[in-house]
Structures are given as C-alpha cells and as structure tokens.
N, C-alpha and C positions, 0 to 999 in steps of 0.2 A: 504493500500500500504506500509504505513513504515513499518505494520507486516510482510507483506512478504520478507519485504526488510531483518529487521533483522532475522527473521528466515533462510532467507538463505545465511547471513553472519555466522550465527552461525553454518547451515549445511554444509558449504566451512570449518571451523574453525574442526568442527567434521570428515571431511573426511581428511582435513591433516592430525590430530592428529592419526586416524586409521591407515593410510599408513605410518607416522613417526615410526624408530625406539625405543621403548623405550627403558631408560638407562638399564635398567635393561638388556636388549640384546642386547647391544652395548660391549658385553664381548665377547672374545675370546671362542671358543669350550670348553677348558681344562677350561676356568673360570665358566663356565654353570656345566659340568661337577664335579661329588663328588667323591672325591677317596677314595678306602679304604686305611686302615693303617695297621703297624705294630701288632701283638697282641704276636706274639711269634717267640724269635730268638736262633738258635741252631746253634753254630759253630762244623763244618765237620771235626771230628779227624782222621788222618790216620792210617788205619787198615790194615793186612794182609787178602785176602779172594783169594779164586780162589788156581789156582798152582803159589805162587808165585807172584802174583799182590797185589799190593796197592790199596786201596781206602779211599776215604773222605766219609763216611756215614753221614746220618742225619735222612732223614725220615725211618723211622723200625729201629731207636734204641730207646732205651729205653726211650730219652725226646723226640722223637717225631714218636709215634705210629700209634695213630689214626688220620689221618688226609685224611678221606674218599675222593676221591676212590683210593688215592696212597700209596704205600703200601711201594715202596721203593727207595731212590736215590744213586746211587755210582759216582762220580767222578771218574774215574779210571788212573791211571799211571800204564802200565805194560814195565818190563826192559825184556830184551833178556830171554829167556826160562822161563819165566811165560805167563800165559794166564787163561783163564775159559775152560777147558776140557768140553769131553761128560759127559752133565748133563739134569735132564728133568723137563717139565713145564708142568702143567695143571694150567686157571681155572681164566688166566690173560694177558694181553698185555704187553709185553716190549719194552720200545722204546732205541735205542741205536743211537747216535749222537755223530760223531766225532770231537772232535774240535781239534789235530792236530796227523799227522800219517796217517795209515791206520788200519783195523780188517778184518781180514778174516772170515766167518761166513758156516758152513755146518748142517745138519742135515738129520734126520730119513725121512724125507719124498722124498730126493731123493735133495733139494733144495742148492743152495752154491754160493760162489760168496763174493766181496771187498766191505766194505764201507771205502770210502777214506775221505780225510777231508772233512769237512762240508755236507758228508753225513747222511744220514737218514736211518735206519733199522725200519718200525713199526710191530713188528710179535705180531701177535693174539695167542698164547698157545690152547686156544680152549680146547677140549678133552686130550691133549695131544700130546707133539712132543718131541725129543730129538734131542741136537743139540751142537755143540762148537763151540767158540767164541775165536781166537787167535793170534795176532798181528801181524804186517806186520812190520820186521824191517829193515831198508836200511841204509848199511853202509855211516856214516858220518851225519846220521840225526835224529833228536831228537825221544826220545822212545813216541810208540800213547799214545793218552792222549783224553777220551771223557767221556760221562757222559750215563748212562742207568736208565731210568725211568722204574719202576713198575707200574702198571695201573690196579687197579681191573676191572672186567667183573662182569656186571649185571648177576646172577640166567639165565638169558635167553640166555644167551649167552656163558655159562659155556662151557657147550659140544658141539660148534660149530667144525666142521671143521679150523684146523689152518692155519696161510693164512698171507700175507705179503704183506705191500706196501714199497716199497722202490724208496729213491729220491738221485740222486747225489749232488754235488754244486750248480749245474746250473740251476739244477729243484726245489728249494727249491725258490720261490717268497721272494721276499727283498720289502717292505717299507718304503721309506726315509720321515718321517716325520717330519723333521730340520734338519738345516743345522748340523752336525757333529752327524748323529745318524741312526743304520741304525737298520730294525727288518727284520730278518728272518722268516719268517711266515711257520715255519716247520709243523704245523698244526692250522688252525682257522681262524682267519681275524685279517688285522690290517691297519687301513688308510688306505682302499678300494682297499687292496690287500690278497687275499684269495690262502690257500695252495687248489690243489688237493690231502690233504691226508683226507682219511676218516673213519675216529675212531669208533667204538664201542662203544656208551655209551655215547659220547662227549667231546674232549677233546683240549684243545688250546694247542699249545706250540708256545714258541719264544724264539731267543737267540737276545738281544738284544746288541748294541754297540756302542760305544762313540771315537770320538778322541778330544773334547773339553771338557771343562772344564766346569760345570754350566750352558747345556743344557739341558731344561725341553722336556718331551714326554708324554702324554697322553694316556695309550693304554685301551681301552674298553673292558668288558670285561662281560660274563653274568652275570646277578644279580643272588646271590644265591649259585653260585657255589664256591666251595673251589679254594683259588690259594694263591699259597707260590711265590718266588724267590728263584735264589743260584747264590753270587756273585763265580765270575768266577777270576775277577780279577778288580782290582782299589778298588773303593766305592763308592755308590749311597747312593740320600736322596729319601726319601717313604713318598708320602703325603703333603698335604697343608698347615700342621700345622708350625706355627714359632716356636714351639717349636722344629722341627723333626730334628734328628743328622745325620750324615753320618752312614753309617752302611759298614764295609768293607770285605775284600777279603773270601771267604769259609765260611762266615753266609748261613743260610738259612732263612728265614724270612717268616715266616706267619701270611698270609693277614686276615682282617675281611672282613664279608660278608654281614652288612646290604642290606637290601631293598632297601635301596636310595642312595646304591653306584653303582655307574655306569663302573668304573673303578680304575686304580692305574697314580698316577701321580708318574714321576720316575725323576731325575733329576742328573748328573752326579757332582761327588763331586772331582774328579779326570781325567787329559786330557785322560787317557787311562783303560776306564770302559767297562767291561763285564759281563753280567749275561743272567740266561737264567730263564724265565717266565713263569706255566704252572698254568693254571685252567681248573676244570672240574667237571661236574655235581656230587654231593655228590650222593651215594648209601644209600639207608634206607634198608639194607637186614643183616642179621646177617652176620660176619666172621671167619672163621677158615682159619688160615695158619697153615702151616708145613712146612718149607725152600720151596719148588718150586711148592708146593702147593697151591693152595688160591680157598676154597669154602665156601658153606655155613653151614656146619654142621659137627661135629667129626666123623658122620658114613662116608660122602662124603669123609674125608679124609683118613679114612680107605680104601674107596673105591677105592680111587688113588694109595695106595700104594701097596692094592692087585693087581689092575690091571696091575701098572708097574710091580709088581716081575712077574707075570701069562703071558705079554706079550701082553694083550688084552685091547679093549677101549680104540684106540688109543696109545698105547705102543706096539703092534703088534711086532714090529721090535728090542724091548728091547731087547731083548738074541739075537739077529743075526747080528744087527748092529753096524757098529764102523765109527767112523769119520775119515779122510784118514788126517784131520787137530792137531787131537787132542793132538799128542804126540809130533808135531813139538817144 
C-alpha cells in the first residue's frame, strides 16, 4: 500500500512537471527564434541611368553582384522630364514599388495604367515585352520617388508568357507586430498576414516601418534563402548580438543564411525608421546578363538580341510599337 501510495505521488509529481512550462519556453517567440546577421554592407551611390533619372544602386554593381536570384536594386528619384523610356526585358521579374508620387507604366503587349504611392507593379518579362516607365508629376508636390527590384527566373520559367500582378495601397496587407511598427506584406507572410501576390520562383518582400525609437520585430523568414535589406531612411540594429551597431540610411545589408536561422530580428535605432526586406529562394543555374537580358547561357543571349532586332519570340511588336508615354 505505501508502494502505491508513493508511486502515485510520484506519478501526480511526473504529470505536473509534463504539463509545466519549462524555463527554457517561458521565452518570448523572437527569444526561441535565431536571427541571421549582417555579413555584407554596401552603401547606394547616386547614379544617372534612365533619361534623366537618378538612382541609388547596390545590388548589380560591382560590390554586390552575385547575390542569387537578385540581380538588381534602384532607388529611384526622377525630376520633371526624366523617366525610363521604351526599353525591353526578357528572362526576369521586376518589381516596382512606390514609396512617394506616382509612375505611369505602358507596354508592347497592349497593357498600361498608375502605380501610385504604396503601390505594387510585379511584371514577369517572360519571353519578352517592351515597355516605359514614366513619372506622374503634380504641380506643388514632391518629384516620385520608389525603389525596382530585379528578380531572376528559374530556366523554367524563362520563356513564359509575360504577365502582371498589381496591388494599390489598400490591397497590399499590413502586419502590426508592436506597438510603433508596421510591415507591409507586399509579397510572403508576416505575423499571420499573407500578401495575395504570387511570384515565380518565391519570393518575400516587405517595407517595413517604425515611429519609435528601440522597437524590436521579429520577421521569419525561409531557411536557406538569400535576403538583404535597404535602409530607406532612419537606422536599424540586425541581430541578437551585443555587439550589433546601428546601420543607417541607403546601406544595403546582406543577411547570412545558416540552417538554424529562422529569421532577422530588426530593431529601430531611430523614432522614424524605414527599410524595405526581401528574400528569396537562391537559383543553382548558370547566368548571363546583358543590360535587360538575364539567361542562362551566351548563345540565349545572343538569342535575345536577334530576336528583338528580327521582331520575333516575343519582341513581335519591336519595329511597330511605341509607347504613347514614352516621350512625355
């Protein structure tokens, strides 16, 4: 009898301890949570490109190349009579995101139409499209100003059909993960708020933003895949470490990607911080670019550039079409 007894003192003792928390998970998400870090930072020099338009570059210059599957980042500020004229793409995705103003956008395939602030342009190149990109200016207000991601296409997806998702302000899902910090979920998930854009390949983005001072945010992110940042404005700290410094305005910053990182902890070093977020599954396929080109091989590149002079595989419309935006 007192065997029973104590044995099922010990089994009452054994099923609390089961059902108890232990310390080790009495931690916050973001404490469970491993972030990556810093590994490489490249501040965005202003450049002339386009007719007339400035940009802050970073990734596709010369310190920061390879950094699969992005191929390229601009910031852009265009003033009165500048813009990107008719120009053509094969063989990759460009995302274009406004963050103040508006862009006017047409092309070869008959498509056209505003992205206004905090909108979203995701065009697929595919086989090929031609198209300009030109700015919307209204007297008394600041000249647009937003940022275009380059996005490689997987080999399989090269010669797709080109094709467009677009989101205004209001369609773009917001995540309030603390108090003073909000993420737009322009494409991926973020604290159990998922964009309807759906990429090619796989790809996150997020603009994220701060009005306090010293708010941490945790955003998850796939293990594996490549992902930078680009302060936009303020300065943020990256990472766990006490050792980690503020990093500020027009850095780009690229992230590591062990196995047993789960995400980026981000935390605002200044009351009024902006950046915008992107990862995406790396490509393991050879590349060749040539300015608006991106394939897999110097013949395919060849093969672009016959086909646009020729008019054909998608360039069809090359000799015949003009943009009604282009000259504005």
């Amino acid at each position: 009898m007192l065997y029973k007894r104590t044995a099922l003192a010990a089994l009452t003792v054994s099923i609390s301890a089961y059902f108890a928390v232990p310390r080790s998970l009495q931690l916050s998400t973001a404490a469970m949570s491993v972030s990556r870090s810093v590994t490489k930072k490249v501040l965005s020099v202003e450049t002339p490109e386009g007719d007339g338009a400035l940009v802050r570059r970073s990734i596709g210059t010369p310190q920061l190349r390879n950094l699969t599957p992005f191929l390229m980042l601009d910031h852009f500020h265009v003033k009165p009579g500048a813009g990107f004229p008719d120009h053509p793409h094969r063989g990759q995705s460009t995302i274009t995101y406004m963050i103040e103003g508006a862009s006017r956008h047409e092309d070869s395939a008959g498509h056209k139409g505003i992205i206004e602030t905090g909108g979203v342009q995701w065009m697929v190149a595919g086989r090929g499209i031609i198209h300009a990109e030109m700015p919307v200016h209204e007297p008394g207000q600041p000249d647009p100003r937003g940022l275009q991601l380059w996005v490689n296409l997987p080999k399989q997806y090269k010669m797709v059909e080109p094709s467009y998702q677009e989101l205004g302000r209001e369609g773009i899902p917001t995540a309030l993960p603390a108090d003073g910090v909000k993420v737009k979920v322009i494409s991926g998930k973020s604290h159990g708020v998922e964009s309807p854009v759906r990429p090619l390949g796989g790809c996150w983005y997020f603009h994220v933003t701060w009005d306090k001072e010293g708010v941490e945010v945790f955003q998850d992110l796939p293990t594996g895949w490549t992902a930078f940042l680009y302060i936009l404005k303020g300065s943020v700290i990256v990472g766990s470490s006490p050792d980690a410094v503020p990093h500020a305005q027009y850095h780009t910053l690229v992230l590591s990607g062990n196995d047993t990182e789960t995400g980026i902890l981000l935390k605002s070093a200044s009351p009024d911080t902006s950046l915008m977020l992107a990862a995406a599954e790396p490509i393991d396929e050879p590349i060749v670019q040539y300015g608006p080109f991106v394939m897999n091989s110097k013949d395919e590149i060849m093969q672009a550039f016959e086909d646009y002079q020729q008019g054909k595989n998608g360039f069809e419309r090359a000799h015949v079409w003009k943009s009604e935006i282009g000259g504005l």
